[in-house]
C-alpha positions as CSV (number, residue, x, y, z in Angstrom):
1,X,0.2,-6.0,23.6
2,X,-1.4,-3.6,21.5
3,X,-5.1,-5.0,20.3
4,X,-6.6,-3.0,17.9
5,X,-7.2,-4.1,14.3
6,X,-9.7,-2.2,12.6
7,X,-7.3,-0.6,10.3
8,X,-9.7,1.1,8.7
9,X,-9.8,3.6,11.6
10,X,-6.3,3.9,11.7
11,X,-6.4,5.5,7.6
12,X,-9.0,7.7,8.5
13,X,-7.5,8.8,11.5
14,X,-4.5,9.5,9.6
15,X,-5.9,10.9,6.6
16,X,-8.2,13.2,8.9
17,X,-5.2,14.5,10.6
18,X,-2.6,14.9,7.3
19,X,-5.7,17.2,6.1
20,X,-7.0,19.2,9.0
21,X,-3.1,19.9,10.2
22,X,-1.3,20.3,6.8
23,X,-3.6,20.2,3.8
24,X,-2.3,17.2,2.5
25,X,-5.1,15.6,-0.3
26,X,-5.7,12.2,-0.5
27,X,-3.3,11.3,-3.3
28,X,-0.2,12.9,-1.2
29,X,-2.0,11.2,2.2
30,X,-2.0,7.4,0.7
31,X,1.6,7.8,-0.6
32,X,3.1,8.9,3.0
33,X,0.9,6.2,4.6
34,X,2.2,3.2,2.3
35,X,5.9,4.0,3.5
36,X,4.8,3.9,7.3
37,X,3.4,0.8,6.6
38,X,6.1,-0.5,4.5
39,X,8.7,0.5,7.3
40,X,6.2,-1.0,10.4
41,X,5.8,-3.4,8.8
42,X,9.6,-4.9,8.3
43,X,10.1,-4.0,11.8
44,X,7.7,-6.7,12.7
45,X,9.2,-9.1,10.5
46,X,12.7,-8.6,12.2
47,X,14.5,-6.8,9.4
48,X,15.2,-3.8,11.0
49,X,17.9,-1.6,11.3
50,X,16.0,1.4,12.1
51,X,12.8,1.6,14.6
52,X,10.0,3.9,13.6
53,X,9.2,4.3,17.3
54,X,12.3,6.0,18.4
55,X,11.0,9.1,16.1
56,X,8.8,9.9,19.0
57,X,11.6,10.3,21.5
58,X,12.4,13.5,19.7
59,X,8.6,14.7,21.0
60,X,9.1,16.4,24.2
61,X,12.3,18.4,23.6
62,X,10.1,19.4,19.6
63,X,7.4,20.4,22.0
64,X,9.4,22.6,24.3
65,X,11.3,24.0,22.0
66,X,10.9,28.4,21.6
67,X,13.5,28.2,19.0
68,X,13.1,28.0,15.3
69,X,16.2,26.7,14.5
70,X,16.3,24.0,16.5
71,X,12.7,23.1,15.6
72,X,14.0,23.1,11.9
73,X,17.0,20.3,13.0
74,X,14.8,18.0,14.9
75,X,12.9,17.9,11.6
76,X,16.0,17.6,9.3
77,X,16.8,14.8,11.6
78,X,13.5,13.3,11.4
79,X,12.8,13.2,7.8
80,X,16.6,12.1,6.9
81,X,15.6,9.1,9.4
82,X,12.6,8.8,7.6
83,X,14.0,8.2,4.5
84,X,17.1,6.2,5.6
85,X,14.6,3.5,6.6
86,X,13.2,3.4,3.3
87,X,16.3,3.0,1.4
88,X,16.2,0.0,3.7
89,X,13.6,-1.5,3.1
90,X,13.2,-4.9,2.1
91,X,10.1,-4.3,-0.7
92,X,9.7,-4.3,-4.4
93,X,6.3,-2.2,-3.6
94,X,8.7,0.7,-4.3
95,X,10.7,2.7,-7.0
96,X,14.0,3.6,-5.8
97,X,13.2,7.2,-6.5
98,X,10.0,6.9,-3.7
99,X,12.1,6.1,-1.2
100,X,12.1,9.5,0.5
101,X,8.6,10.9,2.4
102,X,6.8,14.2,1.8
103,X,7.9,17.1,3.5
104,X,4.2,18.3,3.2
105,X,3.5,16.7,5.9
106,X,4.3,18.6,9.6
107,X,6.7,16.6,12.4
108,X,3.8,16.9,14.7
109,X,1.4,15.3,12.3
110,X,4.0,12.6,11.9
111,X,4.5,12.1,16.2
112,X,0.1,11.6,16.1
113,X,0.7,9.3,13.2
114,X,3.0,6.9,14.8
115,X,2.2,7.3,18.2
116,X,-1.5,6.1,16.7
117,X,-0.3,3.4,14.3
118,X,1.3,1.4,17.7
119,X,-1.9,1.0,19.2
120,X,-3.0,-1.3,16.7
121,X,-1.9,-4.9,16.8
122,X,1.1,-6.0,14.6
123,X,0.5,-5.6,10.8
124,X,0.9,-9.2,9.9
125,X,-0.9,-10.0,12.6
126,X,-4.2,-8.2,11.2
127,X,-5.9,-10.9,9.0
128,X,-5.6,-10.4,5.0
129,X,-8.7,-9.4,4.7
130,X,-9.5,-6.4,7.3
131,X,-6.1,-5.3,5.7
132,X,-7.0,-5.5,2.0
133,X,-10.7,-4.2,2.8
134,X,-9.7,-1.3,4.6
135,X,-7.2,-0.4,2.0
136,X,-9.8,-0.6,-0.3
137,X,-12.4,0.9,1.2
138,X,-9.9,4.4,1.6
139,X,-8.8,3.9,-1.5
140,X,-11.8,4.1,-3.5
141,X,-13.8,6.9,-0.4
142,X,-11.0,9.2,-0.9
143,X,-8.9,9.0,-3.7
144,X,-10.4,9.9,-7.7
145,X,-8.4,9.6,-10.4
146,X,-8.6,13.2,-11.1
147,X,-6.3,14.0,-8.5
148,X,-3.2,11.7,-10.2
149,X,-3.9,13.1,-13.9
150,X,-6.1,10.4,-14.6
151,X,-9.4,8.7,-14.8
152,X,-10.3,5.6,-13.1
153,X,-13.1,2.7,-13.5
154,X,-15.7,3.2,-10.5
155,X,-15.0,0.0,-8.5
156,X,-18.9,-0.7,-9.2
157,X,-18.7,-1.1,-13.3
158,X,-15.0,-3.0,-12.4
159,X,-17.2,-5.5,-10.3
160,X,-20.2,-5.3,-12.7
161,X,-18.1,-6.4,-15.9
162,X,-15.8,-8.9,-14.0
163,X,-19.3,-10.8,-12.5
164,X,-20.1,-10.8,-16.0
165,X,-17.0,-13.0,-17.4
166,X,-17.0,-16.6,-16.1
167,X,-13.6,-16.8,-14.8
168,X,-12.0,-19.8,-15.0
169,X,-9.0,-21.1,-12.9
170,X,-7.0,-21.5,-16.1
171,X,-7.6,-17.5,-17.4
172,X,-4.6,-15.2,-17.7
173,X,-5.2,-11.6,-17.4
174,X,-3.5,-8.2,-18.2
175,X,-4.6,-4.9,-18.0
176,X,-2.1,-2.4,-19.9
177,X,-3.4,0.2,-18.1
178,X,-4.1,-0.9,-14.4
179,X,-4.2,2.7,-12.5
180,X,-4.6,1.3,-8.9
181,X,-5.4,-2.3,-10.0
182,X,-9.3,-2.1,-10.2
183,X,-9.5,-4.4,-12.6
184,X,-6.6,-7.3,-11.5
185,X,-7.3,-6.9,-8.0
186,X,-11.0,-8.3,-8.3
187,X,-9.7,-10.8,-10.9
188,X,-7.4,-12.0,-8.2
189,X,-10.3,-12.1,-5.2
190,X,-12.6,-13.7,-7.4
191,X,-10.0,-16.5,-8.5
192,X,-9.0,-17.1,-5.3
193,X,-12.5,-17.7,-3.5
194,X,-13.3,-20.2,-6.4
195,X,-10.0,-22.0,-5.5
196,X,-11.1,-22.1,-2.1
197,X,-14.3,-23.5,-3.2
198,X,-12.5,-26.4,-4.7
199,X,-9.6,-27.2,-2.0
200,X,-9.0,-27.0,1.3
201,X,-6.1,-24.1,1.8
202,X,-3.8,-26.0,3.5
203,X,-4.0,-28.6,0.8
204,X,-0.3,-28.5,-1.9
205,X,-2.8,-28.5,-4.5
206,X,-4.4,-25.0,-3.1
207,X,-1.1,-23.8,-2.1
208,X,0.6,-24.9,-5.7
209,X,-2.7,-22.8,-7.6
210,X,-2.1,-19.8,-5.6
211,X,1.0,-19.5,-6.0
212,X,0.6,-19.6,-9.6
213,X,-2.2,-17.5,-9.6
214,X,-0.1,-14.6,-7.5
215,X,2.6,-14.9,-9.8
216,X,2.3,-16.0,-13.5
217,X,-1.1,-15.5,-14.7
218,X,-2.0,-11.5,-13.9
219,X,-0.4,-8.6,-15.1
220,X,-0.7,-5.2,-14.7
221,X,1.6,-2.0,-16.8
222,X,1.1,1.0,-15.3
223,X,2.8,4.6,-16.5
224,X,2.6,6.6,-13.6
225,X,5.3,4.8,-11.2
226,X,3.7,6.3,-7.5
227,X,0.3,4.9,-9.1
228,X,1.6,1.7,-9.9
229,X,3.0,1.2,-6.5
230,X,-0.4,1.9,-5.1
231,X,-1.5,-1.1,-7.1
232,X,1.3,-3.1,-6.1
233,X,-0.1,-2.5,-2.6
234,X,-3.5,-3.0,-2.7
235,X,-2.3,-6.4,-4.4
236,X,-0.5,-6.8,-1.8
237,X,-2.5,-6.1,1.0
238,X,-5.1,-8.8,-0.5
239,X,-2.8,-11.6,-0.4
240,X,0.4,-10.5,-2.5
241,X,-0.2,-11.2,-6.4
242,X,2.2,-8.1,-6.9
243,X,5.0,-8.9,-8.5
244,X,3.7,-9.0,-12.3
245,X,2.8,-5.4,-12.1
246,X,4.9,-3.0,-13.6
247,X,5.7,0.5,-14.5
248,X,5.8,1.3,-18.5
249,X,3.7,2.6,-20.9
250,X,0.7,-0.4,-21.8
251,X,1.1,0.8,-25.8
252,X,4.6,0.1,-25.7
253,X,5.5,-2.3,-23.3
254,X,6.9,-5.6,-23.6
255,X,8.3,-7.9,-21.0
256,X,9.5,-11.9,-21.5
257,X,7.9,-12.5,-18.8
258,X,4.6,-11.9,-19.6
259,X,3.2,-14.8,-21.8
260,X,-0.7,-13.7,-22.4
């Protein structure tokens, strides 16, 4: 079985090769990445109808291939397989319009991608916490705000002003304009090591706090819908807390279900 769980090797690996091969930023590199993940990752969890693997079976006759024409099918096929899996997806990380991949990126690039991606152990299998720091950690290396339209809070001034509040268990939070999640991200990672502090996680009262704390007391509104899934992720990736976050515009937005 497939050992390897330093994650953060496999987004650099990745990102390194959507770049050199097909000059594909960081922005465009994240976005193709969270689908693979998405669709690896409810393989493992039995939900499959498709099988990300079986893209590589087209390698060797894309390989041998002189002919453009069939090069150009094998890559219609790919893609259109590519995208059928995430119509299939069992998420809410997505939009339904972002259930399609970048053609930016080359079929070759994709074959090193995935042939790399099952070297590693299975998703869920990779503790919380290498997942949500490597996702962080690429995040905040390679992607500025610049490059989605936008400007985001350094993750250093995020950390500095949320040391400075003294959260308490009981706090709500919102942020009406979350951009990758900055700002409810560490709000969550803080709460949750001071729960941890207090109870012993497989105690109901822990599991009865967390719960309430990933789902009913931080929000996020965020405009730009392929950024807000990013947030979603990274949420997700640190131990869910995703499902208050949504796309709208934070001047206008109302929801009954937030209650700050």
């Amino acid at each position: 079985m497939p050992s390897k769980t330093n994650i953060n090797e496999f987004f650099n690996f990745a990102h390194n090769r959507m770049w050199a091969e097909d000059a594909i930023k960081p922005a465009e590199a994240l976005n193709i990445l969270t689908k693979i993940f998405l669709i690896k990752t409810n393989e493992e969890r039995g939900r499959k109808i498709y099988n990300l693997r079986s893209i590589l079976e087209y390698k060797p006759a894309y390989e041998k291939t002189k002919s453009d024409q069939e090069r150009l099918k094998i890559d219609d096929t790919i893609f259109t397989y590519i995208s059928d899996c995430l119509k299939s997806v069992d998420t809410d990380l997505l939009y339904p319009e972002e259930r399609t991949i970048s053609r930016n990126i080359s079929t070759n690039t994709l074959f090193e991608i995935i042939g790399e991606l099952y070297t590693y152990a299975p998703l869920d299998y990779i503790p919380t916490e290498l997942k949500g720091s490597a996702f962080d950690s690429f995040l905040n290396r390679t992607l500025k705000g610049r490059e989605l339209g936008q400007i985001f809070t350094h993750r250093n001034i995020v950390r500095f002003m949320v040391d400075m509040v003294d959260l308490k268990l009981s706090d709500n939070m919102i942020d009406p304009a979350c951009g990758t999640g900055g700002f409810i991200e560490k709000y969550f990672l803080e709460s949750k090591n001071k729960l941890k502090q207090l109870y012993a996680e497989n105690t109901t009262e822990y599991k009865t706090k967390l719960k309430q704390l990933q789902h009913s007391q931080i929000f996020g509104i965020e405009k730009d819908g392929s950024v807000a899934s990013l947030a979603k992720l990274s949420m997700s990736m640190n131990g869910d807390g995703h499902t208050t976050i949504y796309r709208g515009n934070g001047l206008l937005f109302t929801n009954i279900y937030i209650y700050i």
